[in-house]
N, C-alpha and C positions, 0 to 999 in steps of 0.2 A: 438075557445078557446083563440082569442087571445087576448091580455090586450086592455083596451081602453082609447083615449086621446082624450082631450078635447078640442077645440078652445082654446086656451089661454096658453094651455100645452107646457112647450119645448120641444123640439126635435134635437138630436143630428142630425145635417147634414153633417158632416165630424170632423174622428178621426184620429188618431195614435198610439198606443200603445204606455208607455213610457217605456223604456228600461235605466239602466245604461249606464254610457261613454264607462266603459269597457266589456258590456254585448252584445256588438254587432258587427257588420264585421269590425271595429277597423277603422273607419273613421275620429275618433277624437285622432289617434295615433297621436302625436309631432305636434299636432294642437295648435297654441299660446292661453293661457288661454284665457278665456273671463273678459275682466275685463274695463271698461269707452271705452265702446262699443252699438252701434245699432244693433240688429238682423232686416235685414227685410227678412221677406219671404210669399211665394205667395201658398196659400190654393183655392182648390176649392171644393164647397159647392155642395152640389147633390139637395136636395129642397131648396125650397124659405123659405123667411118669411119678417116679415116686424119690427123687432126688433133681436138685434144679440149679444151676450154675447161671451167672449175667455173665455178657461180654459187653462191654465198657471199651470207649472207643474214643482215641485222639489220633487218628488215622490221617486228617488233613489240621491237625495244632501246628504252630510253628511254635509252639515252648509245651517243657512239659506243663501239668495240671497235679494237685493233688486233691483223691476222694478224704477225705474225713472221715467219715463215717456213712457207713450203707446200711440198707434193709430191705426185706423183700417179705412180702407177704400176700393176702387173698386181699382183693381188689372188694371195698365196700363202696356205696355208692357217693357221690359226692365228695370223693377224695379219699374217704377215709380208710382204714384198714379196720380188718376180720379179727375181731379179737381172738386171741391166741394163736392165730395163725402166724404170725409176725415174727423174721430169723434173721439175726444180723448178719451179715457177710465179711466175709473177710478174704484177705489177698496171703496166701500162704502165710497164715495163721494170724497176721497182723489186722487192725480193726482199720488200719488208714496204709493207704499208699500212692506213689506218684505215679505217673501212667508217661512214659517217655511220650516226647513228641513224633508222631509220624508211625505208635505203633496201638495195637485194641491191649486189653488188660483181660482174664477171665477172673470171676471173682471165685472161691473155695468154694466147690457144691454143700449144699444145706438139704437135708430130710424133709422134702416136703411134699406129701401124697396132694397129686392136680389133676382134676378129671380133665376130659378132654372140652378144649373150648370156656376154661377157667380164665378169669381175668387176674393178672398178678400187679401190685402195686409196687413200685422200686424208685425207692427214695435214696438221692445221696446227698451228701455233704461237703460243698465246695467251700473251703476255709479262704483260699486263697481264690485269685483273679485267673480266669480260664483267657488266656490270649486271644486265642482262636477259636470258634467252638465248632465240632463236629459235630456233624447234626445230621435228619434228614428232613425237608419242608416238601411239602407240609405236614403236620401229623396225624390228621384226621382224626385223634381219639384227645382228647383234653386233657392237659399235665398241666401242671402251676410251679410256679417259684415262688420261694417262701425265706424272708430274710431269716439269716441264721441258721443253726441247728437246730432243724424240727425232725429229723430221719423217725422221732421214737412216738412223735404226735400221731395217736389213733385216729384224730379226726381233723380235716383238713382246718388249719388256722385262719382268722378271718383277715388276717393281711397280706392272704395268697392273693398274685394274678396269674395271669393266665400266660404259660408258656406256646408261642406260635409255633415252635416246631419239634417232633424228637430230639432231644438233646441230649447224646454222649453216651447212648447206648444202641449196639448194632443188632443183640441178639439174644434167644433165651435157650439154653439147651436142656433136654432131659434126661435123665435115664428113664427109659419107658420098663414095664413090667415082662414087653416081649419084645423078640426081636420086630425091628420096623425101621426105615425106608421114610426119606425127606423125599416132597418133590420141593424143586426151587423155580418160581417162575423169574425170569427177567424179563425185562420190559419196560414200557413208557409209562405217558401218565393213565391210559386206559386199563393197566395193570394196577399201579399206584392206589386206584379209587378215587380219581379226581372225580367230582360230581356229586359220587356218593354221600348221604345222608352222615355228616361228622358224628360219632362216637355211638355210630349202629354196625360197626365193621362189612360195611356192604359192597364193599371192592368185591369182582368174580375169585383171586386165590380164596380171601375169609370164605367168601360163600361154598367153593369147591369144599374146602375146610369143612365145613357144616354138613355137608352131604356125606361127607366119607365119613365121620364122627357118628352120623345115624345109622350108617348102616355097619360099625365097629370095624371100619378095613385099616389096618393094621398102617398103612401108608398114607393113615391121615394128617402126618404132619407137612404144613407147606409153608415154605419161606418167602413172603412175597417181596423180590429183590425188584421190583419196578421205581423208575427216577421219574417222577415227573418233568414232561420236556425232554427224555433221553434219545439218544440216538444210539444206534449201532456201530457204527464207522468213524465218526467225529466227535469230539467234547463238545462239550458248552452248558447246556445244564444235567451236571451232574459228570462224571470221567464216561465215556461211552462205554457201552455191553462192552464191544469185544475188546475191551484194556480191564475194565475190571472181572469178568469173567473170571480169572484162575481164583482172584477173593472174593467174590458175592457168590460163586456159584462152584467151584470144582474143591474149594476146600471147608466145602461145608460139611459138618460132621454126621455120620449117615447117610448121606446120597445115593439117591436111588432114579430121580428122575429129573428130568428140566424140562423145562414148558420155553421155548422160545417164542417170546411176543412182541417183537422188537422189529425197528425197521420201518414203522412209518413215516418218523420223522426224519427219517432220511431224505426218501421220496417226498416228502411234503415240503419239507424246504429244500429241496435240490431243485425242484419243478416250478417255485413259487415264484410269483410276477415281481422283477424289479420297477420299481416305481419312485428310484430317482431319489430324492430327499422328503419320501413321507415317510408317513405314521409306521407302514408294513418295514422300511427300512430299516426303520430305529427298532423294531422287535425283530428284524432278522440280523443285528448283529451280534445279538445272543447267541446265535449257531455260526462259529466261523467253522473255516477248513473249503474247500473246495468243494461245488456242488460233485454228488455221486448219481451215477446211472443208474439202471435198476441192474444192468449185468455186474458192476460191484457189491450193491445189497444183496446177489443171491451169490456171490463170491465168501460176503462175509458169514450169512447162513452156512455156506457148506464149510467153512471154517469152526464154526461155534458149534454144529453137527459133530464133528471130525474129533475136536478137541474133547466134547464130553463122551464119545463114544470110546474116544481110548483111556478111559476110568469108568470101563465096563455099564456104562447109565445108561437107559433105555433115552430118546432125544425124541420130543414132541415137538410140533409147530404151529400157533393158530395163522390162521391166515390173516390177510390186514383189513380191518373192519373200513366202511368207507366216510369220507369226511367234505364230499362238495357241502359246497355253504357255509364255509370257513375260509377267511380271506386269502390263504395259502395255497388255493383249491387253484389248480389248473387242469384243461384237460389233458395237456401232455402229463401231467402228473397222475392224473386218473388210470392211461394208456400205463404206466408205468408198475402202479399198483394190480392193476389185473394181469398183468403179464408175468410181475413178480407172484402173486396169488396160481396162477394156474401153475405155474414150475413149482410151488410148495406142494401144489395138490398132487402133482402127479411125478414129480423128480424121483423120488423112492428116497429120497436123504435122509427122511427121519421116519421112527417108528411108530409115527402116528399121525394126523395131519385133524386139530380142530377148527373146523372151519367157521369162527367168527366171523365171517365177511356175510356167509349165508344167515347166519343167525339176526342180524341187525340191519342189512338192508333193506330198502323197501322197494319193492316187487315193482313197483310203477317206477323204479327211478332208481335204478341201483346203484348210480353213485353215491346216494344218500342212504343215511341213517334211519331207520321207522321213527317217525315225531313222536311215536310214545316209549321210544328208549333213551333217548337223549334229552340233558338239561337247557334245551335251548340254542347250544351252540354250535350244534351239527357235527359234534366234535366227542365229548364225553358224556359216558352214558350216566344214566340215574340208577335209581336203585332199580326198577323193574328191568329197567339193559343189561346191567350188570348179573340177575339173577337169572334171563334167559341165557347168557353166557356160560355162566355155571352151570345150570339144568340142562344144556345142549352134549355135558363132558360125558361120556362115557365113562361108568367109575368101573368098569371090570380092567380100563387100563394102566390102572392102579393096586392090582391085583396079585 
């Protein structure tokens, strides 16, 4: 059942969710404005193609912005670019343009043969002061700001620092050489790669990414739409799955499958211990909205089932991995999580059901995480969690 794409079709080959400045772990707190500045920063792409479009994004600006000048080329190390690989961009045929507020931008496709799991470098040129800046935190791969117009500098300038989040770009698309099929995961921060090893792409989508690319399945590109801190039902960091849903995920170009990985922190702070005027307070008013049950979290499931199913996509589900020993940890919330978990397992809702919960707990204590998949906090995984997550996916489901 699932959509079909054509030779010639894009295909999203890596995304980011955009988020507000201030809709996220607060990376761009008392960050100096962006303003007659260079963004470079380094993306990596999951399938190939052989023509390559940016989408550029002021999606939560409250003023427009203008790019100056862009450029996209093969990712060298320490900032720099591939010599000769390097193609300027342009916005319907113009070298600069303004990007209204509140909407993304695509830049002109450029000629440029990318194997699969290629790193692209894309620099722009902020002449003027960005209001707002659209972004997504954190970025786990390492970009810099560079005073001025550097877009055409092969090698990174020594007056770059380091920029703390994505900024201002949501996605990369290709034309592939054959017909091929996005999957999109949405999800939290155990999607996102919180934990993961910074600028080794070792979130589970990258790694899924990696497996499919080894064995050349045609449906290797994946869009990793995870917010860190997100929820399903409610805002707070980041807009929730199911409000951004029709834009991070059903109007992505190519679509072919969705991974739904959402919903713990639902149940994790709906279930979490009020404690009056402390420390847990002040981090739960990060997540307003009314605590949710679990018979609404599997309400909202069979909504975000329902909705990608009617634009013909096959709808996967992991189940929700487990997080006692994190201060948000109740057992009524535990009760909540496995009851939601066994109705994934066995509802028939979606056309596949990965069961991360089996992959990552530990057998003596299955509220918990195995202490050799987690960074400590009982909460997100490291690189070896993150790659038995991946190595547990079945890639014929992507077939």
């Amino acid at each position: 059942m699932t959509g079909t794409n054509n030779a010639g079709s894009w295909v999203r080959s890596w995304g980011a969710s955009p988020q507000a400045a201030h809709d996220g772990l607060g990376s761009l707190n008392d960050y100096p404005a962006l303003a007659d500045v260079t963004l470079r920063q380094v993306v990596r792409i999951s399938g190939g193609g052989r023509r390559v479009r940016i989408r550029f994004t002021n999606e939560f600006g409250t003023a427009p912005f203008t790019i100056g000048a862009a450029r996209v080329g093969l990712a060298a190390p320490g900032g720099g670019v591939r010599p000769g690989s390097e193609h300027v961009l342009t916005f319907s045929g113009a070298s600069s343009v303004t990007v209204p507020a509140g909407a993304p931008i695509l830049s002109d496709p450029v000629d440029l043969h990318l194997p699969a799991l290629a790193k692209l470098s894309i620099s722009l040129y902020l002449p003027g002061r960005v209001e707002t800046c659209t972004c997504h935190d954190p970025a786990l791969e390492t970009g810099w700001r560079i005073p001025g117009d550097a877009v055409a500098s092969p090698t990174l300038p020594e007056n770059a620092d380091v920029l703390p989040v994505r900024a201002l770009i949501s996605a990369v698309e290709l034309l592939p050489d054959a017909p091929a099929k996005a999957i999109v995961v949405v999800g939290d921060s155990r999607s996102d790669g919180a934990g993961s090893t910074p600028d080794t792409n070792h979130s589970w989508p990258e790694l899924l990414a990696e497996r499919l690319a080894e064995r050349g399945v045609a449906t290797g590109y994946v869009s990793n739409q995870g917010i860190s801190g997100n929820r399903m039902l409610n805002n707070g960091i980041g807009v929730a799955a199911a409000a951004r849903f029709d834009r991070d995920v059903l109007a992505t170009p190519g679509l072919g499958y969705v991974v739904l990985s959402v919903g713990g922190n639902d149940l994790a702070i709906s279930f979490a211990p009020r404690d009056g005027d402390g420390p847990l307070a002040e981090f739960l008013k990060v997540f307003p909205g009314a605590p949710v049950t679990r018979d609404d979290v599997i309400a909202g499931y069979r909504q975000l089932s329902a909705r990608a199913h009617d634009h013909g996509v096959r709808v996967y589900a992991t189940t929700i991995a487990p997080y006692e020993g994190v201060e948000v940890y109740t057992p009524e919330g535990e009760s909540a999580r496995q009851a939601v978990n066994e109705w994934i397992r066995t509802s028939g809702a979606f056309d596949a059901v990965l069961d991360f919960d089996a992959v990552w707990r530990d057998p003596a204590r299955p509220g918990r995480i195995r202490e050799d998949f987690h960074i400590g906090d009982h909460l997100h995984g490291n690189d070896a969690g993150y790659r038995a997550l991946a190595d547990s996916i079945d890639l014929s489901l992507f077939s």
